[in-house]
C-alpha positions in Angstrom: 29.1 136.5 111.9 25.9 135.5 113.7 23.8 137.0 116.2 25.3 133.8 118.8 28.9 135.8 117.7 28.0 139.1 118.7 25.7 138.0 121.5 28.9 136.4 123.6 31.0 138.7 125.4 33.9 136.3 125.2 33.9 135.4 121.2 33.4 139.4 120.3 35.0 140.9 122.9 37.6 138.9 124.2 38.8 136.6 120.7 37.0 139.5 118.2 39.5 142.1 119.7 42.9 139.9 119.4 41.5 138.8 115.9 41.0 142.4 114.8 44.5 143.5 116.5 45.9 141.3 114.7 44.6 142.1 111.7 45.7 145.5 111.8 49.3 144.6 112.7 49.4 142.8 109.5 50.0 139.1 111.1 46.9 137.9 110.8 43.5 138.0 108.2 40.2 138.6 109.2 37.8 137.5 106.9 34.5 137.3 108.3 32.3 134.8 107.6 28.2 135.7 107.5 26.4 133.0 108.7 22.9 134.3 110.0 21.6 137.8 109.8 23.3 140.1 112.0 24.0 143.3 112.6 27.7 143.1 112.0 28.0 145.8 109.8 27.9 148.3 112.6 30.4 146.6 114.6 34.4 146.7 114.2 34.3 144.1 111.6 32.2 146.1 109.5 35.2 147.5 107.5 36.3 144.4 106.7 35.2 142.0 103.3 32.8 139.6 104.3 32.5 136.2 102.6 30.3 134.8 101.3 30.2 137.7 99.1 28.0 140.7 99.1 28.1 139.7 102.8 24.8 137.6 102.0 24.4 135.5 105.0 25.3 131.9 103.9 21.3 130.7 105.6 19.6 133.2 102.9 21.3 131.2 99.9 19.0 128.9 97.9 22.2 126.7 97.7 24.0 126.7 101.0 27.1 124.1 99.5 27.4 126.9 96.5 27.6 130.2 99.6 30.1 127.9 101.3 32.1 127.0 97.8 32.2 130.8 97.5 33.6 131.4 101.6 36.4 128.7 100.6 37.3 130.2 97.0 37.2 133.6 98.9 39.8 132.7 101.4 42.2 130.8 98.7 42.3 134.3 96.8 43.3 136.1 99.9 45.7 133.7 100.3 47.6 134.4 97.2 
């Protein structure tokens, strides 16, 4: 999630919406990934569990390798 995400009609609207779709139909996760401060919350992917966690954009960390070491650890335990 970044503000560049939400800002394009094709990547939220368009790709968001089939992402999302899917999700619900049970083929497909959606696990967003915070990047940059956004309002995200307030849109459809709101509901969802963010990664890193606490949905802490991975810019604010002081370590950016350890937010993206907990994105990838995140998306191995919904894998299992």
């Amino acid at each position: 999630m970044s503000p560049d995400f939400l800002a394009s009609r094709y990547c939220y609207e368009i790709e968001g919406n089939i992402a999302l779709r899917r999700h619900q139909e049970g083929t497909a996760p959606v696990l967003p990934v915070v990047l940059r401060a956004s309002d995200w919350t307030i849109t459809a992917f709101g509901a969802l569990q963010a990664l890193p966690k606490d949905g802490i954009p991975i810019t604010q960390w002081p370590d950016r390798d350890q937010a993206s070491l907990d994105v990838a650890r995140g998306i191995m335990d919904k894998g299992s």
